[in-house]
C-alpha positions in Angstrom: 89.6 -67.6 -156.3 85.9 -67.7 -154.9 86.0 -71.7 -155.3 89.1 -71.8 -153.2 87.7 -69.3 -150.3 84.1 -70.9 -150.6 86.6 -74.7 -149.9 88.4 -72.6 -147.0 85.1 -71.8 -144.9 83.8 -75.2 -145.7 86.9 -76.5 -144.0 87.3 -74.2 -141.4 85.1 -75.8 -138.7 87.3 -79.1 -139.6 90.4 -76.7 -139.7 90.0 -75.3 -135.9 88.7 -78.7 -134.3 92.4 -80.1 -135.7 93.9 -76.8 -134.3 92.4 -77.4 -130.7 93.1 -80.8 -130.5 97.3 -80.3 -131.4 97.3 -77.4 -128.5 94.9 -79.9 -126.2 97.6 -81.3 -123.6 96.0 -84.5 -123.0 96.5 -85.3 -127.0 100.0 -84.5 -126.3 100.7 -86.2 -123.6 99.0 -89.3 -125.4 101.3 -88.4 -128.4 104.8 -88.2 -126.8 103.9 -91.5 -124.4 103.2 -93.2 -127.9 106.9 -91.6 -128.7 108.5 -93.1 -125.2 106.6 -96.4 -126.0 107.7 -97.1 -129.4 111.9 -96.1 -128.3 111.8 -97.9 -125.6 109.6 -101.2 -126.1 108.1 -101.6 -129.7 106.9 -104.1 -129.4 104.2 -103.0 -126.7 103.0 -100.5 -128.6 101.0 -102.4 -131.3 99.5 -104.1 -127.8 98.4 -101.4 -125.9 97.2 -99.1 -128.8 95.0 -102.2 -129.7 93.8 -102.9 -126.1 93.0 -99.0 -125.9 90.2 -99.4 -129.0 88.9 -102.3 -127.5 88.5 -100.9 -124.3 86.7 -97.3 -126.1 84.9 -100.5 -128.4 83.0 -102.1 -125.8 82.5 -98.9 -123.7 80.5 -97.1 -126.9 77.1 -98.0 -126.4 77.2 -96.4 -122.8 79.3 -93.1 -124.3 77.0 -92.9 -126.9 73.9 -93.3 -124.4 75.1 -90.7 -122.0 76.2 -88.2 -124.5 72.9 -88.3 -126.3 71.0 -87.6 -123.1 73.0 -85.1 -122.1 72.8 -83.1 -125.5 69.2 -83.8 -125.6 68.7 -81.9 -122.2 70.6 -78.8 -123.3 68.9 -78.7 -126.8 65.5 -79.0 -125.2 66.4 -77.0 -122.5 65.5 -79.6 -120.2 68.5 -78.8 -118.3 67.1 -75.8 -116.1 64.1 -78.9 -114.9 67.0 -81.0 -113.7 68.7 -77.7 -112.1 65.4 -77.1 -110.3 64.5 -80.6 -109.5 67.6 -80.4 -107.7 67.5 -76.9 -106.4 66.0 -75.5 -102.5 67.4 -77.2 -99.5 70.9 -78.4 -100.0 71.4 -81.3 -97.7 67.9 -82.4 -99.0 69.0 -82.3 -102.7 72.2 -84.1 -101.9 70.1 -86.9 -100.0 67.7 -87.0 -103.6 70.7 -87.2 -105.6 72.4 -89.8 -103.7 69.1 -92.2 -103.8 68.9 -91.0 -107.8 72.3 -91.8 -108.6 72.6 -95.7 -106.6 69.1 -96.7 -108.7 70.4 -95.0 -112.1 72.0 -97.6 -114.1 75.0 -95.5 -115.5 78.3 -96.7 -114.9 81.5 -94.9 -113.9 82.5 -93.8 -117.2 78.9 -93.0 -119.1 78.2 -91.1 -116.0 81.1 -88.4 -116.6 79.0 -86.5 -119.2 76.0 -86.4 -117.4 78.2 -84.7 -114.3 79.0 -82.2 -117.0 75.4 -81.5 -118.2 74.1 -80.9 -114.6 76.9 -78.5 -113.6 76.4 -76.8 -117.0 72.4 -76.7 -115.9 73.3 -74.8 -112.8 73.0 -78.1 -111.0 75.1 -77.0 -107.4 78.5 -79.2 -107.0 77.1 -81.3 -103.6 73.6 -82.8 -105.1 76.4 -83.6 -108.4 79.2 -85.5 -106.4 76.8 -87.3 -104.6 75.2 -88.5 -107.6 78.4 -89.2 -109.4 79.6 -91.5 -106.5 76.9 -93.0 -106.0 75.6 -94.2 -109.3 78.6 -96.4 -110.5 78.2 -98.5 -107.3 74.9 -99.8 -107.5 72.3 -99.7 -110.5 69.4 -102.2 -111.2 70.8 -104.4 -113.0 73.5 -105.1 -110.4 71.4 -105.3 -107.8 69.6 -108.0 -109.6 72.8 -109.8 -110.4 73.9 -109.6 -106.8 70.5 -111.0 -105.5 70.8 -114.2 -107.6 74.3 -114.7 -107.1 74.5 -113.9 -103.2 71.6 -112.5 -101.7 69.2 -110.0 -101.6 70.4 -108.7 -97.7 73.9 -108.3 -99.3 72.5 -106.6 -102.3 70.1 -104.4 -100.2 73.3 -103.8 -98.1 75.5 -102.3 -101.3 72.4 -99.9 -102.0 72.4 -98.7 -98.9 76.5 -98.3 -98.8 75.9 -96.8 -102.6 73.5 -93.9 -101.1 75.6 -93.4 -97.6 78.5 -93.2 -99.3 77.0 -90.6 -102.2 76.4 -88.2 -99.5 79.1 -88.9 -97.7 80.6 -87.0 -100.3 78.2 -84.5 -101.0 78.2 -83.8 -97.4 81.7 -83.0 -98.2 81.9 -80.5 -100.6 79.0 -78.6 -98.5 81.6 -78.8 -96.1 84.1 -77.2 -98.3 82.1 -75.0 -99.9 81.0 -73.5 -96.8 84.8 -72.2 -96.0 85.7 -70.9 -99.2 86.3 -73.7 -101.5 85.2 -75.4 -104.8 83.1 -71.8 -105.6 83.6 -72.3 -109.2 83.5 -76.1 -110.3 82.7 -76.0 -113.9 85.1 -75.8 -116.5 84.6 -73.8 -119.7 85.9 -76.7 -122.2 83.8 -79.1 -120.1 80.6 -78.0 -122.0 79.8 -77.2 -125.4 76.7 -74.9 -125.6 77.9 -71.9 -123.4 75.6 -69.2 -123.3 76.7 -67.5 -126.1 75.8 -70.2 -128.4 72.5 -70.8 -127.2 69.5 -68.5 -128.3 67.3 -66.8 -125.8 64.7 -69.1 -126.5 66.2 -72.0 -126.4 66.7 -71.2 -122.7 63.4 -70.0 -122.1 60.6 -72.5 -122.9 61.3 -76.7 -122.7 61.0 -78.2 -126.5 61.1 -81.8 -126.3 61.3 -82.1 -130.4 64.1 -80.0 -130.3 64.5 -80.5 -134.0 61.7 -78.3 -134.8 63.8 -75.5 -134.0 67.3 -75.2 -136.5 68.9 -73.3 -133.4 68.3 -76.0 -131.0 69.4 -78.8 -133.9 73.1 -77.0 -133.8 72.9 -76.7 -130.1 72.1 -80.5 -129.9 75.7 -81.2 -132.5 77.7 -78.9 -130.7 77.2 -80.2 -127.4 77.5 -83.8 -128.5 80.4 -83.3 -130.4 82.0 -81.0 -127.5 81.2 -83.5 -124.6 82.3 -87.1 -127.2 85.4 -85.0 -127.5 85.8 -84.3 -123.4 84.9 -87.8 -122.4 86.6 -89.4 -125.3 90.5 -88.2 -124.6 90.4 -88.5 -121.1 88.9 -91.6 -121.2 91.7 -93.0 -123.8 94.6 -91.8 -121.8 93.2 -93.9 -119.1 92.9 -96.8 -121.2 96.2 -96.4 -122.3 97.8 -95.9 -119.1 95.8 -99.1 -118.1 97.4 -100.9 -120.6 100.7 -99.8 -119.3 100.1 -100.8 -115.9 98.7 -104.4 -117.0 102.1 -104.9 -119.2 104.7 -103.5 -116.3 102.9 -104.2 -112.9 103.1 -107.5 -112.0 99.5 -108.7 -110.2 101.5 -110.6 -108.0 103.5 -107.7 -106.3 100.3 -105.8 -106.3 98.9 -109.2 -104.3 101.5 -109.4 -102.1 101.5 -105.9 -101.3 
């Protein structure tokens, strides 16, 4: 009887993750358009589910990249240096964070879970956007690229356009936020170190080798696994629903249109 109970808590970590992810409705929308795919055109299925894991294949370096920097700044407790690096004047910070964000060389999709570590860092929602629209525009490889290939006026030009349109958008939400709106932007399931499962001083002091501390070493796991998890089943729907698109939208209506 021990043996079995000891097995159960071993399990039960494993046990609830399996349990969140059947009630999680992005799963189950994945799962009943895999249902709808294989009635109504088998033979697309195999196909797509295949282009899907190429797609999450090739993007895993940058996942990986992101997701280890943004649980490296909550197990350190980094985080509250980029909340107050970005803290003070508003327009200002939105104007750092657009010029940050069109020279940092994440792209659209590894740049999703560092949105989600600066929000969780107190990071305010203007100084984010305009970092998160900015940054998959423009990085410095690209700007190399597009120097060689066509010019360094055009690639100074899509900097520029990178930062103006970054707060553009933060501009926005200041906007917004000043009647009323977009108050509370983070989500609780986007993070996974709340404050609850942080210790007190793991917030307090900034420990770079996080791994001298056994609390900050579970902080670092948790968030990982709670932000691969986020990024990872939004980012396969997409895929999916990319595949769909490729396989039923002809290019040449879409070029004609």
């Amino acid at each position: 009887m021990n043996t079995l109970t000891e097995a159960r808590n071993r399990n039960q970590p494993l046990l609830q993750l399996l349990g969140s992810v059947c009630r999680d409705r992005v799963f189950m929308a994945m799962a009943l358009m895999l249902i709808l795919l294989a009635l109504l055109d088998l033979q697309q299925l195999p196909l797509s589910v295949l282009f899907t894991l190429e797609a999450l294949w090739e993007m895993l370096p940058f996942f990986a990249l992101a997701i280890g920097i943004a649980a490296y700044a909550r197990a350190t407790s980094a985080d509250s240096l980029i909340a107050k690096a970005f803290s003070g004047n508003p327009v200002r910070a939105t104007m750092l964070a657009a010029l940050v964000g069109a020279i940092s060389p994440f792209c659209s999709c590894g740049v999703i879970p560092l949105i989600a570590a600066m929000l969780g860092a107190g990071v305010p929602l203007a100084p984010v956007m305009a970092f998160w629209i900015a940054s998959p525009i423009m990085d410095p490889e690209m700007f190399i690229l597009t120097a060689a290939g066509i010019g360094f006026n055009f690639a100074l030009a899509k900097t520029i356009a990178a930062m103006s349109m970054g707060l553009m958008a933060g501009l926005s939400i200041l906007l917004i936020q000043r009647y009323g709106g977009l108050e509370s932007p983070l989500r609780a399931e986007v993070t996974g170190c709340c404050d609850s499962s942080c210790s007190a001083s793991a917030q307090k002091t900034v420990l770079w080798k996080f791994w001298q501390e056994p609390e900050r070493i579970e902080v670092f796991g948790a968030e990982s696994v709670a932000i691969g998890v986020f990024l990872g089943k939004w980012l396969t729907l997409a895929f999916f629903l990319e595949s769909l698109m490729l396989a039923y939208v002809s290019s040449d209506w879409i070029a004609g249109y």
